[in-house]
N, C-alpha and C positions, 0 to 999 in steps of 0.2 A: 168499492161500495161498502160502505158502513149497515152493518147488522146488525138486529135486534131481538134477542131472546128474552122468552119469561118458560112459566113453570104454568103448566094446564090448572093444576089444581088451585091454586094463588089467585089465576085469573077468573077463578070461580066467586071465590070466598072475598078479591080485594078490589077485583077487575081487570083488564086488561091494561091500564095505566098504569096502577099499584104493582102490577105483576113486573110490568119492566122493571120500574124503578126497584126495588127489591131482587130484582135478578142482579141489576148493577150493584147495589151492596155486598150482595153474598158475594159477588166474585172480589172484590175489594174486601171484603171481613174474611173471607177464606184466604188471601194472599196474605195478609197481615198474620193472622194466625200460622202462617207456615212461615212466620222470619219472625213469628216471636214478636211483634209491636202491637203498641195503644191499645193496651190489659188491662184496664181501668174497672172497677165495681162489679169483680168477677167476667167482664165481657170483651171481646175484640172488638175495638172503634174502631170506626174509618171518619172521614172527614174532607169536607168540601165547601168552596166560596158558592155562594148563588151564582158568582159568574162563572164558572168553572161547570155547575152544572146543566146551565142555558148553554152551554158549550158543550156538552154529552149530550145532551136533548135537546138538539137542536126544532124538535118540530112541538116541543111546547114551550110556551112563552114562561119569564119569570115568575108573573102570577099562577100561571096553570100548576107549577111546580110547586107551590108555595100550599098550594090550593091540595093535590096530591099527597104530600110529606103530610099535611095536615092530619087530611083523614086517615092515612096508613094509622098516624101518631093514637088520634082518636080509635080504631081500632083496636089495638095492642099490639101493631106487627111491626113499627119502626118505634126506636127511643131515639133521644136528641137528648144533646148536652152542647155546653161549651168550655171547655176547659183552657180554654188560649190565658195567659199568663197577663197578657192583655185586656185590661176588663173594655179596651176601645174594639178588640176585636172582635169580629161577630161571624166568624167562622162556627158552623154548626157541623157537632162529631153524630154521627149516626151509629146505631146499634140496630141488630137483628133479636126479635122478638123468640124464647125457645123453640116457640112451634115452626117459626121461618126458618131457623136453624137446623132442627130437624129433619125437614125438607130436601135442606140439601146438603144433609150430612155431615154437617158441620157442631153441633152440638157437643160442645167439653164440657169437664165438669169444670168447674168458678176455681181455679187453680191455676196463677200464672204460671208463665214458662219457666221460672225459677225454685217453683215446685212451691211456695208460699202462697197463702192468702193475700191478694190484693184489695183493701179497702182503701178506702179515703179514712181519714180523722171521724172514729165513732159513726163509722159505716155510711154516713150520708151521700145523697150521689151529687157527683156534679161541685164538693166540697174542693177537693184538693184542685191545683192549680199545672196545665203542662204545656210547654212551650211550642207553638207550631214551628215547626222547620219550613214549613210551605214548601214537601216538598213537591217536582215537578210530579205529574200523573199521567203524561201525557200519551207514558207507555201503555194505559189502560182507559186512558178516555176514547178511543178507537178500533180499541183490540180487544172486546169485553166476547169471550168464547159461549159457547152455550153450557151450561152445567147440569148435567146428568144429576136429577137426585138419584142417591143410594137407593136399592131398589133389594139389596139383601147382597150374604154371600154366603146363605147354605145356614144361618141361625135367621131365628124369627123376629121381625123386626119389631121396637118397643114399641108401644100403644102409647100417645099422647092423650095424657088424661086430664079431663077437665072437673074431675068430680073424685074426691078422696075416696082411698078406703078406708081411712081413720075418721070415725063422726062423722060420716059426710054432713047430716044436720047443721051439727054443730061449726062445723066451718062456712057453713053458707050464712049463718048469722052474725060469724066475724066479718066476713067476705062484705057482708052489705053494711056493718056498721061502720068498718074501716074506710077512709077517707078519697084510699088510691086503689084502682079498680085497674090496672096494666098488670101485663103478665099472669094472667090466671093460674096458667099451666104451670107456672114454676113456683107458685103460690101453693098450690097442691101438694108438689113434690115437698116445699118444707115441710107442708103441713103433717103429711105421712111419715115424713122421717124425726120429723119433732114429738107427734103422739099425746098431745096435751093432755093431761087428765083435767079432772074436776079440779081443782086446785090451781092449777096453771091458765085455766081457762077464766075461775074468778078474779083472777090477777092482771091475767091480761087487759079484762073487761076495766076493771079498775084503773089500770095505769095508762086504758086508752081512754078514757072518759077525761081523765087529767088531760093528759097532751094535746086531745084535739079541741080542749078549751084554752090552752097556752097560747096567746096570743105569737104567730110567726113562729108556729113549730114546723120545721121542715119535714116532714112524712116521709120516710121512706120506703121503696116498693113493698109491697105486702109481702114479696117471699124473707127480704131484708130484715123487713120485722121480726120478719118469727126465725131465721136461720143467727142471726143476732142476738137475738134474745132480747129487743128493746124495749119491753114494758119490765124490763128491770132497771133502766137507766135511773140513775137519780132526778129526783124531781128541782127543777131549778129552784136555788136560795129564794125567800121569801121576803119582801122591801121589808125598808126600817118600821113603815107603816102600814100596815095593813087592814081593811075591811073584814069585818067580824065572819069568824068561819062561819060555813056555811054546815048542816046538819047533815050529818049521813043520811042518802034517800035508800032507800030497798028497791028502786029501780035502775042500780046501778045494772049495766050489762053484764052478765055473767056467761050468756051463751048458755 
């Protein structure tokens, strides 16, 4: 008899459908992470066909699933990519959001197993290209255990924060002017370990006022911005011809 675990608190905040499905990730993003595979964009993937997962879950239909992944996504508690080498293939890679991470004690710091930063090409996600091996799962599409969140071991456990200590103000008015609103929590964490002053802050405001008028600029996650540093990237070349600049306004965002 096939069994099905989630996590109380998940099925509070995602539901009790969001919860399973998220219990079956962790255990598949926690087995990856202990053999060291698919370290992509500082995170442990996992990965799975829609028929492969009508096959775990067998008592919701393709759409139900489709319908679920959705809203976890919408949320901020599942990411999605597809990195297949294949652009015919449509194998979708999953990711755990920090605070699901957390949860169930699975949270590292963005450091593959080879002790380097893993990024893609100028940090964008979902950039670089990796070959599925397809491999079998079959070992864990029926065997998925229940997973104990950490619960401590004698020190006190971290506080997930949603709200900086550094400006918090002032990060809520990056927060809402910036374009991609996933991952809060680890949005934070750059933002306290970055510390922007006044100066860093008029820059930023500047160099995002540019880009999110660049026609097909790829965004990436807010904590990515700021642990990257990408309002210093250079501003793309400029055509042979150009439309007569435009005038410095004084309601540039400054934060």
């Amino acid at each position: 008899m096939t069994e099905y675990h989630f996590n109380a608190d998940l099925a509070r905040k995602y539901g009790v459908d969001g919860a399973i499905f998220l219990h079956a990730m962790a255990f598949w993003v926690g087995k990856n992470q202990a053999n060291g595979r698919h370290f992509h964009e500082g995170r442990t993937w996992t990965y799975n066909t829609q028929e492969a997962l009508t096959k775990l879950f067998p008592f919701w239909s393709r759409r139900q699933i489709e319908r679920i992944t959705g809203k976890l996504r919408e949320q901020g508690a599942l990411l999605s990519g597809r990195f297949g080498a294949d652009k015919t293939d449509r194998t979708l890679w999953y990711a755990l959001s920090d605070a699901v991470l957390e949860t169930y004690g699975l949270l590292a710091p963005s450091i593959s197993p080879n002790g380097e930063m893993d990024f893609t090409e100028r940090g964008q996600p979902f950039h670089q290209t990796v070959k599925c091996n397809k491999e079998t799962v079959t070992d864990q599409l029926y065997n998925i255990p229940p997973i104990v969140p950490q619960t401590g071991d004698g020190k006190k456990g971290r506080k997930r924060k949603s709200v900086p200590t550094w400006k918090p103000e002032r990060f809520e008015k990056f927060w809402a002017y910036y374009p991609r609103h996933e991952d809060r929590v680890a949005a934070v964490r750059e933002w306290d370990r970055l510390k922007p002053d006044d100066a860093t802050l008029a820059a930023m405001g500047q160099a995002l006022e540019r880009q999110k008028a660049t026609p097909g600029w790829p965004a990436p996650y807010a904590c990515r911005y700021l642990s990257h540093r990408r309002w210093e990237d250079e501003a793309p070349a400029a055509p042979a011809e150009t439309a007569p600049a435009l005038t410095a306004r004084e309601e540039v965002p400054t934060w």
